[in-house]
N, CA, C and O of each residue as an XYZ file, in Angstrom:
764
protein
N      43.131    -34.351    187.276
C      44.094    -35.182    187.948
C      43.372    -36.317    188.650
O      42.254    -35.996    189.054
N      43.759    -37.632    188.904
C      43.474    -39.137    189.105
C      43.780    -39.106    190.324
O      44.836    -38.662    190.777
N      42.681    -39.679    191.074
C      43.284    -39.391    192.654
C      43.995    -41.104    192.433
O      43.502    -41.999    191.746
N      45.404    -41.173    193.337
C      46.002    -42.385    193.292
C      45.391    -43.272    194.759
O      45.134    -42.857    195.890
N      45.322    -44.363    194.274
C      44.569    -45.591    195.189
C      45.784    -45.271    196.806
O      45.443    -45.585    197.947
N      46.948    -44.705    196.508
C      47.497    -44.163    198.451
C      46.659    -43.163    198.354
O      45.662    -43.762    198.755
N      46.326    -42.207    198.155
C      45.655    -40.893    198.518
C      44.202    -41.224    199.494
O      44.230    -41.079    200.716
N      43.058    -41.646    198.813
C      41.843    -41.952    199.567
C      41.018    -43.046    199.483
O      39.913    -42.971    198.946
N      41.446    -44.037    199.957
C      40.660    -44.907    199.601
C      38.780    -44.910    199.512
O      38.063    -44.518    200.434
N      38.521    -45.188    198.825
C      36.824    -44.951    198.671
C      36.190    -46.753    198.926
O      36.574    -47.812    198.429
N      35.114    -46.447    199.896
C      34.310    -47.787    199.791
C      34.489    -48.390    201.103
O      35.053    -47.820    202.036
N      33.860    -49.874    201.160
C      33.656    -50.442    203.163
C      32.631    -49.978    203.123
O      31.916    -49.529    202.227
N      32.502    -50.187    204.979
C      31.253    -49.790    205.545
C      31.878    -49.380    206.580
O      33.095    -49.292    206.745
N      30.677    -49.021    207.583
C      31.261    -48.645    208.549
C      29.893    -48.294    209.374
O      29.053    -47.582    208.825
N      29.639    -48.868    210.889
C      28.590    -48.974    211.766
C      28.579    -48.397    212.845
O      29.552    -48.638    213.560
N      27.676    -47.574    213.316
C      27.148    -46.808    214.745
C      26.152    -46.962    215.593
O      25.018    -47.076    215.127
N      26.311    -46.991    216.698
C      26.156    -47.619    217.807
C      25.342    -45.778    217.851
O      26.247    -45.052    217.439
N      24.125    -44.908    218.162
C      24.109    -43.546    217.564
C      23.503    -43.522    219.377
O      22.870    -42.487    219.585
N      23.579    -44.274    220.393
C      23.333    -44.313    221.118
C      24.599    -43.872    222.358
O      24.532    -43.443    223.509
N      25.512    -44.166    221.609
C      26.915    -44.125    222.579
C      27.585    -43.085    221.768
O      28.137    -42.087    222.231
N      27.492    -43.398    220.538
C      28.348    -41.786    219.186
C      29.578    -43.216    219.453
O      30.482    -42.714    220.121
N      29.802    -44.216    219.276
C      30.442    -45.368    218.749
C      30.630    -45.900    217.521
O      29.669    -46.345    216.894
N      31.972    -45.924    216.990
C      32.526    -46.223    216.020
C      32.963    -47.428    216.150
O      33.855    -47.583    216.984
N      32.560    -48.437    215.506
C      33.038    -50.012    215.525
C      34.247    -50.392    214.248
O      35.081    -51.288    214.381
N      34.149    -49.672    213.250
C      35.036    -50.301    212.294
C      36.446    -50.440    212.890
O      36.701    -50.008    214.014
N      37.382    -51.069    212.092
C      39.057    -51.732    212.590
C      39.200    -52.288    213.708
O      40.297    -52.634    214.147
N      37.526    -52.522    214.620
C      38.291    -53.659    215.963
C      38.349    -54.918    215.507
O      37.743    -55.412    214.556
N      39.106    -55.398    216.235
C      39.425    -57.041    216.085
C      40.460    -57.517    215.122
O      40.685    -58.686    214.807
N      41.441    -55.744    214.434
C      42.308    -56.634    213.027
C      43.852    -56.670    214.223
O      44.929    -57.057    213.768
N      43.757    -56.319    215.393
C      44.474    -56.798    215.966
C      44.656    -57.704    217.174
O      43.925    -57.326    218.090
N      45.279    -58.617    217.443
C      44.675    -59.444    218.616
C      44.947    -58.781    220.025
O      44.077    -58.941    220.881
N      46.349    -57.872    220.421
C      46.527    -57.873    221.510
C      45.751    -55.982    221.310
O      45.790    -55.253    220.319
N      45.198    -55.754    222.530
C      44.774    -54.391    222.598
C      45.898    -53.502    222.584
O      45.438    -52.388    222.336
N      47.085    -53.437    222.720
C      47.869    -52.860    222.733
C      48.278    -52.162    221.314
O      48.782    -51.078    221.020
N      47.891    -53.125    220.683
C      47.987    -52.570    218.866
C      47.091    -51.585    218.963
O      47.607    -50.684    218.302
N      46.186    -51.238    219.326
C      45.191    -50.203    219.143
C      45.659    -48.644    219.683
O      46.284    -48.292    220.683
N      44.885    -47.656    218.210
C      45.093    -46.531    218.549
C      43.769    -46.116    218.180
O      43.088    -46.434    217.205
N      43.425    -44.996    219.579
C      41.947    -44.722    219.088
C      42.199    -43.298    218.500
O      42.965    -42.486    219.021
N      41.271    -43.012    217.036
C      41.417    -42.075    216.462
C      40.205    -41.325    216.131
O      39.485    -41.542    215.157
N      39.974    -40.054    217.388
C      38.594    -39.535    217.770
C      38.285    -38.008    217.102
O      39.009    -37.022    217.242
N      37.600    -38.044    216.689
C      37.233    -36.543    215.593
C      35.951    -36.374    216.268
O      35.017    -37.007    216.759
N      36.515    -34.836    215.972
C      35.096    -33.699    217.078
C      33.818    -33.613    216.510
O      33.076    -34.362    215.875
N      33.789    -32.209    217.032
C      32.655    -31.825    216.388
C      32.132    -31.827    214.984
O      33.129    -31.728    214.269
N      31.196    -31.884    214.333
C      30.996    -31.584    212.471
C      32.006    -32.285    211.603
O      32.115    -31.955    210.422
N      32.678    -33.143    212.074
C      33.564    -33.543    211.447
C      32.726    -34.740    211.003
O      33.265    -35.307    210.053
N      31.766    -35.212    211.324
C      31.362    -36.250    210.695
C      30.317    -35.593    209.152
O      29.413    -36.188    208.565
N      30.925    -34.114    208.856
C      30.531    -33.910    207.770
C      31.349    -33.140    206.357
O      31.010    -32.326    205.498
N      32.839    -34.066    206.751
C      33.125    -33.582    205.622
C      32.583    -34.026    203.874
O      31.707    -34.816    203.521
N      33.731    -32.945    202.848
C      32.507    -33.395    202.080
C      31.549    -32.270    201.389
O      31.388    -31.810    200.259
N      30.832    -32.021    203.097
C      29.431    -31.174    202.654
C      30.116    -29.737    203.835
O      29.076    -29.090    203.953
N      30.743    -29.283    204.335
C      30.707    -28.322    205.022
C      32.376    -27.822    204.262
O      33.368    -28.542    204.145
N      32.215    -26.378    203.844
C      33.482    -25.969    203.739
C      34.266    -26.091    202.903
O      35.451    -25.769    202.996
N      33.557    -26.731    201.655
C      34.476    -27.660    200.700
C      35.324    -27.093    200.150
O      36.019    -27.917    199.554
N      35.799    -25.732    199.959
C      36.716    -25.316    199.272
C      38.252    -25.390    200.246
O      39.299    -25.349    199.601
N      38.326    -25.487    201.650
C      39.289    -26.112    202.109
C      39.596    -27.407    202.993
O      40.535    -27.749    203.711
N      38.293    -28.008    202.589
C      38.576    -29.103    202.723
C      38.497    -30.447    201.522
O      37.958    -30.086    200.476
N      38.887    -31.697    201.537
C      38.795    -32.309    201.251
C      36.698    -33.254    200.737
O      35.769    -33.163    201.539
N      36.587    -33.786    199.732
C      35.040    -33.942    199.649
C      34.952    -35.659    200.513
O      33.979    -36.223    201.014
N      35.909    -35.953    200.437
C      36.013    -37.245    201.260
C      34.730    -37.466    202.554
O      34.570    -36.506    203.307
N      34.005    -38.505    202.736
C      33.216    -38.549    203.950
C      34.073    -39.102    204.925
O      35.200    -39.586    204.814
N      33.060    -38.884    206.265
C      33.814    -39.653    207.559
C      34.041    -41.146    207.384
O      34.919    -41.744    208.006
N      33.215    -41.730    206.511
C      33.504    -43.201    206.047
C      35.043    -43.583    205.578
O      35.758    -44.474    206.039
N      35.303    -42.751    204.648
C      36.324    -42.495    204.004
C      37.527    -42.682    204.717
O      38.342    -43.605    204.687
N      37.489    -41.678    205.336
C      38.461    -41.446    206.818
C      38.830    -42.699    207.629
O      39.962    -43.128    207.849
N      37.867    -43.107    207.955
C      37.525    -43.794    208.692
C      38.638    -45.001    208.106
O      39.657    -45.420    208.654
N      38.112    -45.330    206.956
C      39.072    -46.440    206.045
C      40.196    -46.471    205.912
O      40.953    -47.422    206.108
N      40.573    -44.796    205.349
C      42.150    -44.522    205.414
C      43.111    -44.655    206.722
O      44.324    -44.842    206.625
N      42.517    -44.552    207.775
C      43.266    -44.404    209.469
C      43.184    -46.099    209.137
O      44.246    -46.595    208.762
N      42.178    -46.874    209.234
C      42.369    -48.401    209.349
C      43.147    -48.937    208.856
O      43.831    -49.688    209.551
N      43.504    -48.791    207.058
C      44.240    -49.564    206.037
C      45.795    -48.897    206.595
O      46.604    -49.761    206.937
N      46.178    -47.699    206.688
C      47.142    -47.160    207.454
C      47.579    -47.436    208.560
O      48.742    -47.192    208.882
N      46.781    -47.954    209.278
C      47.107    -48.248    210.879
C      47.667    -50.071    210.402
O      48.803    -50.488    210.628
N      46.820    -50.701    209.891
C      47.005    -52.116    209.405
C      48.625    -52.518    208.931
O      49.208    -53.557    209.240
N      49.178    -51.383    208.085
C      50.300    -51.129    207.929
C      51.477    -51.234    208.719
O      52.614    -51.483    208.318
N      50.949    -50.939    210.328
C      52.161    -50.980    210.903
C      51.925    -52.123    212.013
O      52.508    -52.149    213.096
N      51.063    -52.979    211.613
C      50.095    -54.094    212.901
C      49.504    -53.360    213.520
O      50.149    -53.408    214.567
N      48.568    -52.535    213.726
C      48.056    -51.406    214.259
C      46.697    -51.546    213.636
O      46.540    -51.615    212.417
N      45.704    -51.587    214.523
C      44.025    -51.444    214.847
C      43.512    -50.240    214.807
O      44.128    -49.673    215.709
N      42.828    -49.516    214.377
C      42.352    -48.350    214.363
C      40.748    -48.212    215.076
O      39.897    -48.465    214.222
N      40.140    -47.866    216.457
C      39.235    -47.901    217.111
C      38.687    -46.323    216.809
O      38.716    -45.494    217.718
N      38.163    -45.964    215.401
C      37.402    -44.800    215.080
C      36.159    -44.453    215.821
O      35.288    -45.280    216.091
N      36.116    -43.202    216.133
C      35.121    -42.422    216.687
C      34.982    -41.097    216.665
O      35.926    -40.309    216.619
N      33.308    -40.673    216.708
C      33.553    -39.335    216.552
C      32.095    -39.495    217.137
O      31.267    -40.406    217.133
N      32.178    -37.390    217.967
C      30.851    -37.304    218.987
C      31.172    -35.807    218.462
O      32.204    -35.481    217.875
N      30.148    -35.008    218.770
C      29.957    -33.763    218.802
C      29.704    -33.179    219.779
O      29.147    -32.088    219.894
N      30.220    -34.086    220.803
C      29.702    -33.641    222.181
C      31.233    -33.917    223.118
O      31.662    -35.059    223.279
N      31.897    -32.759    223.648
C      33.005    -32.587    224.665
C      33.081    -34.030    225.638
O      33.841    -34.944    225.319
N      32.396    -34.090    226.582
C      32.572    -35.008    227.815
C      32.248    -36.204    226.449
O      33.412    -36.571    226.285
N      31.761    -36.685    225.828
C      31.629    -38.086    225.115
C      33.307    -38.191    224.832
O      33.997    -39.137    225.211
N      33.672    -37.324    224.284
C      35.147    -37.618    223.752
C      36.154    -37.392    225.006
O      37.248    -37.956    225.017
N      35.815    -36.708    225.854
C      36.566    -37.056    227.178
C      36.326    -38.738    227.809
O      37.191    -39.450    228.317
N      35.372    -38.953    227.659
C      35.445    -40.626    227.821
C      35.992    -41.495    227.242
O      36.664    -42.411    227.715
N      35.582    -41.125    225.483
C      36.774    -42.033    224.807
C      38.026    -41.944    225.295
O      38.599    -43.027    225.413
N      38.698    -40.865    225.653
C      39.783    -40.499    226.127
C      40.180    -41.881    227.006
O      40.999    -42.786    226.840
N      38.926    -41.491    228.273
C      39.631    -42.258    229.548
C      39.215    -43.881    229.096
O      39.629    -44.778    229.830
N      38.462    -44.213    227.980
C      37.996    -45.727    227.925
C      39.647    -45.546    226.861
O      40.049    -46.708    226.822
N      40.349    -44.945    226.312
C      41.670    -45.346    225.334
C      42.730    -46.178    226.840
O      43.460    -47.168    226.800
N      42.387    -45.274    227.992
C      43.315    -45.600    228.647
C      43.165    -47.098    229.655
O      44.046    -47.896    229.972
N      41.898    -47.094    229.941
C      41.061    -48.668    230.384
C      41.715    -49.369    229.293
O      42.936    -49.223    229.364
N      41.478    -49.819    228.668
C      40.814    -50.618    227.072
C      42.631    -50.694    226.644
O      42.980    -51.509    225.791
N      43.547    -49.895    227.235
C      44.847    -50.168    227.211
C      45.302    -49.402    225.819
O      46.498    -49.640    225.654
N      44.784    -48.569    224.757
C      45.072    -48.397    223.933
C      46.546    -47.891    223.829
O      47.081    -47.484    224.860
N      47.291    -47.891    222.558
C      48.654    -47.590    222.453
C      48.656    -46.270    221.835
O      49.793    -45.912    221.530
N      47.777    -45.473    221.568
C      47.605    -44.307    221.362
C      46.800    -43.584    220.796
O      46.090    -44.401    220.210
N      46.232    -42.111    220.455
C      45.685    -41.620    220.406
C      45.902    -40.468    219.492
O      46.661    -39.507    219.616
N      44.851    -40.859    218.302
C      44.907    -39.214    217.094
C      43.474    -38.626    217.666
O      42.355    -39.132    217.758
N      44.053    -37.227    218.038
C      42.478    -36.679    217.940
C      42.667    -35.381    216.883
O      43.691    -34.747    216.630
N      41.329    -35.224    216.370
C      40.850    -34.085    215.480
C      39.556    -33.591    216.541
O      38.391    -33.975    216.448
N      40.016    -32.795    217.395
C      38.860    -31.756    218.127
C      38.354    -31.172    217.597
O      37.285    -31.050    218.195
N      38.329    -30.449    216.496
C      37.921    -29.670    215.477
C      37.485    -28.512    216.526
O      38.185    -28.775    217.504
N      36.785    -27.487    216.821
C      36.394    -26.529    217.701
C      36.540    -26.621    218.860
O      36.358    -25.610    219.538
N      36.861    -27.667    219.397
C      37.160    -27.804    221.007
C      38.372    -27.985    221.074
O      38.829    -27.859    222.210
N      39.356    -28.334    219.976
C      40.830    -27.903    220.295
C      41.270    -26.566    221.006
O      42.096    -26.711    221.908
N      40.805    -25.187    220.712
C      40.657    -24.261    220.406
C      39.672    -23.974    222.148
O      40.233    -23.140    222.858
N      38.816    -24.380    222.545
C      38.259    -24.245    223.861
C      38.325    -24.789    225.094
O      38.074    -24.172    226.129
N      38.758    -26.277    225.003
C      38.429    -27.380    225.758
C      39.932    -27.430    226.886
O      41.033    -27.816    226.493
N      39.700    -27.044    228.034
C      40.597    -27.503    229.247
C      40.178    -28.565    229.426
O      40.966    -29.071    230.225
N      39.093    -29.567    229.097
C      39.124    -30.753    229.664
C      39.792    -31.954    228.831
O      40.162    -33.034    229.291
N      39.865    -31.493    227.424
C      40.294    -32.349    226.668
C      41.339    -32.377    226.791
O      41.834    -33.421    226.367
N      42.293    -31.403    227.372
C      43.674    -31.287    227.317
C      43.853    -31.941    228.607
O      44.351    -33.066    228.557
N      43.577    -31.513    229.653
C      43.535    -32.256    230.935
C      42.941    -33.854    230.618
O      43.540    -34.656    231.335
N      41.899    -34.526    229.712
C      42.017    -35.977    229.629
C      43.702    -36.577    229.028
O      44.493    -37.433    229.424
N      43.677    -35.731    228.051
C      44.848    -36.503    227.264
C      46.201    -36.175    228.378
O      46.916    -37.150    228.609
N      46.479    -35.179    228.896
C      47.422    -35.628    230.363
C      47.652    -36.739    230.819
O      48.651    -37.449    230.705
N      46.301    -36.960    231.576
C      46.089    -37.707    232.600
C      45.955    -39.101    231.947
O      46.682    -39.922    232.507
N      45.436    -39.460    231.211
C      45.913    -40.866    231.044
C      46.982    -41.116    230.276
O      46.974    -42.175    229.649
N      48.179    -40.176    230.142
C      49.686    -40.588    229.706
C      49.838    -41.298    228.796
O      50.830    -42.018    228.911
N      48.956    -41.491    227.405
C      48.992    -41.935    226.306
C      49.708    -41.345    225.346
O      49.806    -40.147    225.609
N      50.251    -41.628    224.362
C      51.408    -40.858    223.098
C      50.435    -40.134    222.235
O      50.037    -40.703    221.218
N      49.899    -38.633    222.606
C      48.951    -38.447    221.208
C      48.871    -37.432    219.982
O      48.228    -36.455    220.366
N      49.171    -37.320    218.996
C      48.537    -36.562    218.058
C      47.375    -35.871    217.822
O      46.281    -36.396    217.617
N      47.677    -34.351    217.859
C      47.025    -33.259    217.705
C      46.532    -33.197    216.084
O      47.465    -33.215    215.281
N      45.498    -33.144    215.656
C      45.253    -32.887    214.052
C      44.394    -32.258    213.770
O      43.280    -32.539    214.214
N      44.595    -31.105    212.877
C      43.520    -31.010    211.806
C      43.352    -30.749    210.397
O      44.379    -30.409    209.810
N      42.609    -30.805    209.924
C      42.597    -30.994    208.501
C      42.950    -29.823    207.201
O      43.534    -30.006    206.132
N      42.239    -28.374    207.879
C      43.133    -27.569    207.409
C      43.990    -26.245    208.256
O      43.673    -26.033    209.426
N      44.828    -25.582    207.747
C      46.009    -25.211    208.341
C      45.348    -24.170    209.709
O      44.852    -23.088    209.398
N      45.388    -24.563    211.083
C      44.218    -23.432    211.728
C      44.997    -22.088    211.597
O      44.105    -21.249    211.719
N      46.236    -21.388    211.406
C      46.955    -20.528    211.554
C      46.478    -19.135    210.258
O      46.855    -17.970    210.137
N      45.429    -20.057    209.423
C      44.752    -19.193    208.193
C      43.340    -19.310    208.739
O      42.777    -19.702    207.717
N      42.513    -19.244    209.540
C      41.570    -18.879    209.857
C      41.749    -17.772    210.892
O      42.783    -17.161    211.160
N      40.365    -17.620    211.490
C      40.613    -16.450    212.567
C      41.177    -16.599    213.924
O      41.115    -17.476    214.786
N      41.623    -15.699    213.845
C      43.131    -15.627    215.424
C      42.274    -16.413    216.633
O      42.818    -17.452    217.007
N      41.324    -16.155    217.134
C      40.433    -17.005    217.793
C      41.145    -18.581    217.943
O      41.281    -19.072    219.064
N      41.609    -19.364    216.623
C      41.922    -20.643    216.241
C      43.322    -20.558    216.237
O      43.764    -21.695    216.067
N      44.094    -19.851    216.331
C      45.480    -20.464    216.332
C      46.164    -20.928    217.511
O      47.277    -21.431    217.666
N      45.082    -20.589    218.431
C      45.809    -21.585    220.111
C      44.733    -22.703    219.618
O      43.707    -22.659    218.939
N      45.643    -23.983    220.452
C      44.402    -25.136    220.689
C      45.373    -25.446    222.063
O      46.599    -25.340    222.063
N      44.629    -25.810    223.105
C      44.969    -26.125    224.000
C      45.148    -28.064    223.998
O      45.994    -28.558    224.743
N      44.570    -28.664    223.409
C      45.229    -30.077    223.056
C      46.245    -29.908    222.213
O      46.426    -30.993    221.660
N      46.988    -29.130    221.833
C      48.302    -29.387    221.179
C      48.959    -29.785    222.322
O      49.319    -30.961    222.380
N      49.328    -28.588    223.809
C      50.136    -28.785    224.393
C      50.077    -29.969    225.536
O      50.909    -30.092    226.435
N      48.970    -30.786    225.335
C      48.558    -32.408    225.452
C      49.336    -33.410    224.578
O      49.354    -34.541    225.064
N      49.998    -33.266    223.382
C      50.425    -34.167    221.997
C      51.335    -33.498    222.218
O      51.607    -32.357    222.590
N      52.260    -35.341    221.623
C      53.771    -34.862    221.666
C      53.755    -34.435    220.144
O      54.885    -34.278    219.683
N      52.693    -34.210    219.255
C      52.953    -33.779    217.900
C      51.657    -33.399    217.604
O      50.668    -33.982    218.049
N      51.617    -32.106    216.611
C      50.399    -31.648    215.905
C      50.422    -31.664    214.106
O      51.498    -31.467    213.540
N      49.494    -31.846    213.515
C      49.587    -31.872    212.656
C      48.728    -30.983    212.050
O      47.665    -31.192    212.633
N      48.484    -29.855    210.987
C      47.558    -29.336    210.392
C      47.956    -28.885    209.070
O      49.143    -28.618    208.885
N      47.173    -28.775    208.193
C      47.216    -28.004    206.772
C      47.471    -29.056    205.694
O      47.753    -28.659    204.563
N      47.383    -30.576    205.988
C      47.066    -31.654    205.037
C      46.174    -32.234    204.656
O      46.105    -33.355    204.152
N      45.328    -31.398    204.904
C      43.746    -31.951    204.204
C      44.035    -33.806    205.397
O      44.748    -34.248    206.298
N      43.013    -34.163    204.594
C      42.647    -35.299    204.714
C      43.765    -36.401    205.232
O      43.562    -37.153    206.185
N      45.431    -36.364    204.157
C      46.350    -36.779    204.320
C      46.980    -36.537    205.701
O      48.044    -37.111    205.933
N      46.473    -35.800    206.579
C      47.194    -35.638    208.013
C      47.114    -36.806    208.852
O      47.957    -37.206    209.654
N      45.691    -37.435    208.488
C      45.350    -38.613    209.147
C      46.874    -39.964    209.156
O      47.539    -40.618    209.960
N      46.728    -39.706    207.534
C      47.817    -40.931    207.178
C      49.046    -40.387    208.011
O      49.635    -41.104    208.820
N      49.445    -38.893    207.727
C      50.685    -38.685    208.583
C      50.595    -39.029    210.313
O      51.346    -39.644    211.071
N      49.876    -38.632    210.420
C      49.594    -38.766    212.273
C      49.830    -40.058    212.763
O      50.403    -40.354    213.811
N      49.129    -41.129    211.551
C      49.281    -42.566    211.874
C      50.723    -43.019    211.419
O      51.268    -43.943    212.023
N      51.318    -42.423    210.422
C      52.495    -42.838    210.957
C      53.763    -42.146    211.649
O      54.828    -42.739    211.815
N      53.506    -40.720    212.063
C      54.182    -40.454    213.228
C      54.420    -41.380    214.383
O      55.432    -41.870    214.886
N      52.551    -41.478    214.738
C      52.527    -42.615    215.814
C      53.208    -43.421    216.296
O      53.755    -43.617    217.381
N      53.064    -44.205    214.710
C      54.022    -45.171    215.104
C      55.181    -45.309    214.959
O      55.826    -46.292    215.322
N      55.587    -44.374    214.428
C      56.930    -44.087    214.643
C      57.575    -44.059    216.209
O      58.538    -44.631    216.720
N      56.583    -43.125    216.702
C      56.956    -42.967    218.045
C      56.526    -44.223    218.993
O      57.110    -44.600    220.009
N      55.486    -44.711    218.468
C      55.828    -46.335    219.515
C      56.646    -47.490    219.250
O      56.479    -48.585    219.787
N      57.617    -47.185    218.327
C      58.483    -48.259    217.180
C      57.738    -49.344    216.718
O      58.132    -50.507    216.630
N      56.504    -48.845    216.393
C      56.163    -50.171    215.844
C      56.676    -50.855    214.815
O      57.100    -50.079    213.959
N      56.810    -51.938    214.551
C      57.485    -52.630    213.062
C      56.088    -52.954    212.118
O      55.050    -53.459    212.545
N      56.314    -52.600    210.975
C      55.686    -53.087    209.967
C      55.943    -54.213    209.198
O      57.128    -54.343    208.891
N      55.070    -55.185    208.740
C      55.409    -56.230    207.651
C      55.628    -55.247    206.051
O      55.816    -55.653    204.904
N      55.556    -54.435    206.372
C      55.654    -53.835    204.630
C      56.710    -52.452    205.140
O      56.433    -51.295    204.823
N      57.653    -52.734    205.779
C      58.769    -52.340    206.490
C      59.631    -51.467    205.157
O      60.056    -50.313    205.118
N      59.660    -52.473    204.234
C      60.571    -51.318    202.985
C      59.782    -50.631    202.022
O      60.135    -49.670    201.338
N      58.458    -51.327    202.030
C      57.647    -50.664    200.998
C      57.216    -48.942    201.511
O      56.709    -48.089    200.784
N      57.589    -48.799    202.922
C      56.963    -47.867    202.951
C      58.121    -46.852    203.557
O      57.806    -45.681    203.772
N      59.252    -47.241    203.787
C      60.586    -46.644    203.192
C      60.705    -46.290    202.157
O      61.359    -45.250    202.089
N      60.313    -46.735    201.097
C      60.191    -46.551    199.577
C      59.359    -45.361    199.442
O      59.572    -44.461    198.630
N      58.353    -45.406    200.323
C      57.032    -43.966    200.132
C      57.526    -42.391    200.498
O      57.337    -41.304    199.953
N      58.373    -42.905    201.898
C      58.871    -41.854    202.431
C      59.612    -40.844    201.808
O      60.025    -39.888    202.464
C-alpha cells in the first residue's frame, strides 16, 4: 500500500538550538504570535522510527515536525515544534507558550504524561486551550499508563492514531479556537 502525500509528508529540514532542546522550524509563517501553537513532545520521542516500531509509526521527528507545520499552515496557524527529554525544559516551554502569547498547545509527554504533577499544574496555570496526545493507544499497554495526569490539563486527548493524531489534534485545535482556513472547503471535503 502507497502512503498518500495527506498521510506523511517526507522531506525539509529542520534545526536545533541542542543547547536549549529548541525547535525552530514553522516560526515566522505567521505574522501575529497569536497564530501560534506550540507543539511539545517528551521524552524518546525524538526517536521514532527506531524505538518500538511495531506500534508505532517509522516516520522521524523531522517528519512530524513537517506534518504539525503544513497542518497548522492550513488553518493560518504557525507551528513552534519542540521536544526535550527533560520535565522542567518542557515545563518552560509551557510557561514561554504563555509569555510568547501562544494560541495553544499539543503536547505528547510520552512518559511524563503518566507521572508529571508539574506538567499538569503548567498547562493549568497558564490557561491555554491544550491537547493531550499520544501516538499509540496508552489503554493497551501496562495499567501503570492508562492514567496521565495531563489529560485532566486538555480540554481533549487524543491516542491510538499513530502518527495521524498530530494532524487530528491540530485540527481539533483549531476547531476550538475557530480559526478560519483559506482552504475552508477543501478540508470539509476531507472530513
Amino acid at each position: 500500500m502507497e502512503p498518500s502525500a495527506e498521510r506523511l509528508p517526507l522531506g525539509g529540514f529542520v534545526t536545533y538550538n541542542a543547547a536549549h532542546c529548541r525547535h525552530t522550524a514553522g516560526m515566522g509563517m505567521a505574522d501575529d504570535p497569536h497564530n501560534t501553537i506550540f507543539v511539545l513532545n517528551g521524552p524518546n520521542l525524538n526517536l521514532p522510527g527506531t524505538r518500538e516500531s511495531e506500534t508505532r509509526d517509522r516516520a522521524t521527528l523531522a517528519d512530524v515536525e513537517r506534518l504539525c507545520i503544513e497542518t497548522a499552515a492550513k488553518f493560518g496557524l504557525a507551528a513552534d515544534c519542540r521536544q526535550s527529554d527533560h520535565e522542567g525544559v518542557l515545563v518552560d516551554f509551557i510557561h514561554e507558550a504563555r509569555s510568547s502569547r501562544a494560541t495553544g498547545i499539543i503536547l505528547n509527554a510520552g512518559a511524563y504524561s503518566h507521572t508529571s504533577i508539574a506538567l499538569h499544574d503548567a498547562l493549568v496555570e497558564v490557561k491555554i486551550p491544550a491537547v493531550e496526545l499520544h501516538i499509540s493507544n496508552i489503554r493497551s499497554h501496562q495499567g501503570f499508563r492508562h492514567h496521565a495526569f495531563t489529560a485532566k490539563a486538555a480540554f481533549a486527548s487524543i491516542c491510538g492514531f499513530g502518527l495521524d493524531g498530530y494532524r487530528l489534534a491540530i485540527t481539533g485545535l483549531a476547531a476550538k479556537l475557530s480559526a478560519t482556513s483559506p482552504m475552508k472547503t477543501g478540508l470539509a471535503a476531507q472530513a
